[in-house]
Residue, then its C-alpha position, 0 to 999 in steps of 0.5 A: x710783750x710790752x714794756x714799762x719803766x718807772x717814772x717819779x711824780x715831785x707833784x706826789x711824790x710817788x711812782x707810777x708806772x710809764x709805758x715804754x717804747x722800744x721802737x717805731x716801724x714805719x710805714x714799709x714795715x707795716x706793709x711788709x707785715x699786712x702781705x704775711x697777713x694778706x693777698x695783697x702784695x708789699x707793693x700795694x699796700x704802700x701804695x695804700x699807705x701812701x694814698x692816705x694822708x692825702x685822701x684823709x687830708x681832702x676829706x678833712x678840707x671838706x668838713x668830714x671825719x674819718x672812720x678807720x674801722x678797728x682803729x678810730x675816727x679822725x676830725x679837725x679841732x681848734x685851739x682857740x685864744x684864751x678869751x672868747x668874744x661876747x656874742x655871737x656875731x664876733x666870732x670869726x676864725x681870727x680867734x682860733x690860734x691852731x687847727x689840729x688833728x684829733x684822734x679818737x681811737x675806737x673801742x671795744x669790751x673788754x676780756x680778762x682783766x679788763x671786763x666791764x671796761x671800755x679799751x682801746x681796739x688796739x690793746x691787745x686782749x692779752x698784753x703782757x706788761x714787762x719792766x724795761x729798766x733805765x738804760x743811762x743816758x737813753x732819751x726817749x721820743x718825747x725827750x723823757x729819760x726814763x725812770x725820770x722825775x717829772x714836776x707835773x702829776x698829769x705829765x706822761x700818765x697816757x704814755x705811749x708814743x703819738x704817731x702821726x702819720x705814716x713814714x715812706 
């Protein structure tokens, strides 16, 4: 089951719905679970889990993407200053203010309610959306308190939490 909260847009003044996190599991967890779901053991799937971010870091170094089957592709991006260059030849990395990760999660039709769509593989078939209400003074991970007011329509519409690596 999943859960949402209420959020209000002073942009719009109207309410939308907002994804709500009850938890994070980390990476022993995870490992815990995939030896239910396994014949591998809790103690090699850590030592999996542990080995890749290294290994995604090295491939990513040597200009590649990676591929996670069922769960999407990683790739090096850049942030660049807001002005470019006029040709060609002035461009050179002095320009680029960030280097990023980027996600792209992979996809898959969807079933049900979602037919004729293109989803996450990761959104279940049959989630169940159920209202979480405001437990005062309960900050969220990006610092949000829920069934808050937020200034920017854009602001918090994806939701969700941005997980970045795998926690030991």
């Amino acid at each position: 089951m999943a859960f949402f909260s209420k959020q209000f847009v002073k942009l719009t003044g109207k309410w939308i719905p907002r994804p709500k996190t009850v938890s994070t599991y980390d990476a022993k967890r995870l490992a815990k679970d995939i030896e239910k779901e396994s014949t591998v053991s809790q103690t090699d799937v850590m030592a999996v889990l542990t080995a890749i971010p290294t290994v995604m870091t090295r491939y990513l170094a040597e200009g590649h993407s990676v591929k996670l089957d069922g769960i999407g592709s990683f790739f090096l991006n850049f942030e660049c200053k807001k002005t470019g260059v006029d040709t060609a030849e002035e461009v050179s990395m002095d320009q680029v203010t960030n280097i990023k990760v980027q996600f792209r999660p992979a996809m898959k039709a969807g079933v049900g309610s979602q037919k004729g769509k293109k989803i996450n593989t990761l959104i279940a078939d049959d989630i169940e959306w159920t209202y979480l209400p405001s437990s005062k003074g309960v900050v969220e991970e990006d610092g949000v308190e829920e069934d808050d007011v937020t200034n920017n329509d854009q602001s918090n519409q994806g939701g969700g939490t941005s997980g970045g690596g795998f926690a030991g």
